[in-house]
LOMAR-558343 format. One record per residue (C-alpha): x, y, z; residue in three letters; chain. Coordinates in pm, 1 decimal. Layout:
+----------+----------+----------+-----+---+
!       xx !       yy !       zz !   r ! c !
+----------+----------+----------+-----+---+
!        X !        Y !        Z ! ALA ! A !
...
+----------+----------+----------+-----+---+
//
This chain:
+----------+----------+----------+-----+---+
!       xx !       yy !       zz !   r ! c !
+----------+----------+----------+-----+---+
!  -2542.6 !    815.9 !   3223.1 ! UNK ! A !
!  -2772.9 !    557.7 !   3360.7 ! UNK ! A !
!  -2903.8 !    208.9 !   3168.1 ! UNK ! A !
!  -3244.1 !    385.8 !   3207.7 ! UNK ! A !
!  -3133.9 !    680.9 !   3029.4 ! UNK ! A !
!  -3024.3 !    442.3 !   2753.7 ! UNK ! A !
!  -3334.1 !    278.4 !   2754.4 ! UNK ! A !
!  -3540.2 !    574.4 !   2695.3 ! UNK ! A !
!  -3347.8 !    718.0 !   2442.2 ! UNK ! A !
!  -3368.5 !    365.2 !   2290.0 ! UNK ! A !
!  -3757.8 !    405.5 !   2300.4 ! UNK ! A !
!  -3757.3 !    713.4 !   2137.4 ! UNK ! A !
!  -3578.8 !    508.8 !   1896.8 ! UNK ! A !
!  -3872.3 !    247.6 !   1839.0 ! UNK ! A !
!  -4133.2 !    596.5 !   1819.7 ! UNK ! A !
!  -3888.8 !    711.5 !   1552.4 ! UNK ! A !
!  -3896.2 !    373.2 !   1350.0 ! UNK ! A !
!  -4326.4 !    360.8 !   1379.1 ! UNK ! A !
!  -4389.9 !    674.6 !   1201.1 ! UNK ! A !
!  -4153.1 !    610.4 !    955.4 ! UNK ! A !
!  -3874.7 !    851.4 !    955.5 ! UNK ! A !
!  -3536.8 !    818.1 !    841.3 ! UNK ! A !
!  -3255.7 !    666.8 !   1026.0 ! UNK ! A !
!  -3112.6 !    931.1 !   1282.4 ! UNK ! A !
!  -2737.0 !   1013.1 !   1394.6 ! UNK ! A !
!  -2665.2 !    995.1 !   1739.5 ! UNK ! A !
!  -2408.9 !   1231.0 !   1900.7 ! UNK ! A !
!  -2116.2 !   1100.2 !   2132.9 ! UNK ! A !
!  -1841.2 !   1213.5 !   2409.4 ! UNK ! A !
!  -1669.3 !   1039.8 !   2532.3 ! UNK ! A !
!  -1304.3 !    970.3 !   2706.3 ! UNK ! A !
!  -1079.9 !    762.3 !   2600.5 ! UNK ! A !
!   -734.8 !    654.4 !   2685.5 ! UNK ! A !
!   -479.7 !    817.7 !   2525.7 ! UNK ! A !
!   -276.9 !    540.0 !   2397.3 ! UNK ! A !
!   -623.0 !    474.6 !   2203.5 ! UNK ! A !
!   -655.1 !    821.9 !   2032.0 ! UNK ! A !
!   -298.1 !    815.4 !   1942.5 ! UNK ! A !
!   -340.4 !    479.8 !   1799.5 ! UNK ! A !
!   -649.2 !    609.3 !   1613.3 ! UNK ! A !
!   -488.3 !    931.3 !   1507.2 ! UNK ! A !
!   -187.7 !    703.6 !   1377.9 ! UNK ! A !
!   -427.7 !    498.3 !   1207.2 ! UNK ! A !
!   -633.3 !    792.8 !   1043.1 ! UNK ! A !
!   -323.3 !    958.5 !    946.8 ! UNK ! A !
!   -212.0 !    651.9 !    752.1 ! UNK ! A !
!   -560.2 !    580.9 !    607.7 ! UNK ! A !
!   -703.7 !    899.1 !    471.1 ! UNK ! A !
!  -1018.0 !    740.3 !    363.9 ! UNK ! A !
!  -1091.0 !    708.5 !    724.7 ! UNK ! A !
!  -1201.4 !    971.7 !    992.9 ! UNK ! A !
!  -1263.8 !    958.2 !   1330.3 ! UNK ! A !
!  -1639.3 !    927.5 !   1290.4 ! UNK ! A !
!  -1558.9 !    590.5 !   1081.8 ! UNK ! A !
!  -1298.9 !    475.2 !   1318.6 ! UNK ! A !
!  -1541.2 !    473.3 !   1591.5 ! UNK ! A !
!  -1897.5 !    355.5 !   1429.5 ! UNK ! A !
!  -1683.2 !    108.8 !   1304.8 ! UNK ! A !
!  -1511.1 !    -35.2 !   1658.1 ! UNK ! A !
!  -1892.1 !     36.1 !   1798.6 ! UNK ! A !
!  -2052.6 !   -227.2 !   1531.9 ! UNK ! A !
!  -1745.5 !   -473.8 !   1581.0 ! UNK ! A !
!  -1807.3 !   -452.0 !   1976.4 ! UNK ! A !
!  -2150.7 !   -507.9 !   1927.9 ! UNK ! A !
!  -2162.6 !   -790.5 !   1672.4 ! UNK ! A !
!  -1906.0 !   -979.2 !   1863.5 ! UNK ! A !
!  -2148.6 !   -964.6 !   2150.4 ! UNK ! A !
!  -2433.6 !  -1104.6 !   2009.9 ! UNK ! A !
!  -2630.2 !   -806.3 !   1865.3 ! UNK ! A !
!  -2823.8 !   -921.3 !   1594.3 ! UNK ! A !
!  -2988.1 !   -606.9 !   1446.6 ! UNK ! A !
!  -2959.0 !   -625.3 !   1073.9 ! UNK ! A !
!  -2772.0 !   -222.4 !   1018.3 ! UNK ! A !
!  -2527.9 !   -345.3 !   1284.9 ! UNK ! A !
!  -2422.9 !   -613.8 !   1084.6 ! UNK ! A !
!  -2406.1 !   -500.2 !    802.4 ! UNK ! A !
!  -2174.6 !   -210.5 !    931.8 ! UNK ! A !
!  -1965.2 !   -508.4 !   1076.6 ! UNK ! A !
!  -1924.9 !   -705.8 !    722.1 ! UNK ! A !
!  -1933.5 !   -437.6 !    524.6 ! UNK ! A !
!  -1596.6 !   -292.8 !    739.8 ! UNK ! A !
!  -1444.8 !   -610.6 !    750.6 ! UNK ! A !
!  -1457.1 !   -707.9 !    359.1 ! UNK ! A !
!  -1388.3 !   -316.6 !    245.1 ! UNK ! A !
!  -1058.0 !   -350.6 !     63.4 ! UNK ! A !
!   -827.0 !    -65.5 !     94.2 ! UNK ! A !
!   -739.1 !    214.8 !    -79.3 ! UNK ! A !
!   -382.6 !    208.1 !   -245.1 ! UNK ! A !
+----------+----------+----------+-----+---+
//
């Protein structure tokens, strides 16, 4: 996948947000190392309040926060993940 490719879909993105609709999922594949899936399956197993789907929007707003995104749903992904206490 290209950065243009990105950008379009990221346009269709803004088209979205002008007529008002509500916020849309995006669907992923990716590879991964293994020692990272293992670690996540580990971490999933030991947290069942946690999926894989949280595991990974969560490492995705951490990434981008730490890199200077400053879109408000970002963020608030970021802080609300980081001050979640956990489940006993």
């Amino acid at each position: 996948m290209d950065r243009n490719h990105l950008e379009r879909c990221h346009d269709m993105g803004a088209a979205a947000k002008a007529t008002q609709l509500p916020p849309a999922y995006v669907s992923l594949e990716t590879e991964i190392p293994e020692v990272l899936y293992r670690g996540m399956k580990q971490f999933i197993g030991a947290h069942p309040s946690w999926d894989q789907y949280r595991v990974m929007s969560s490492a995705l707003a951490h990434f981008l926060f730490q890199n200077g995104c400053n879109e408000r749903p970002v963020t608030e992904r970021y802080l609300d993940d980081l001050f979640t206490r956990p489940e006993n």
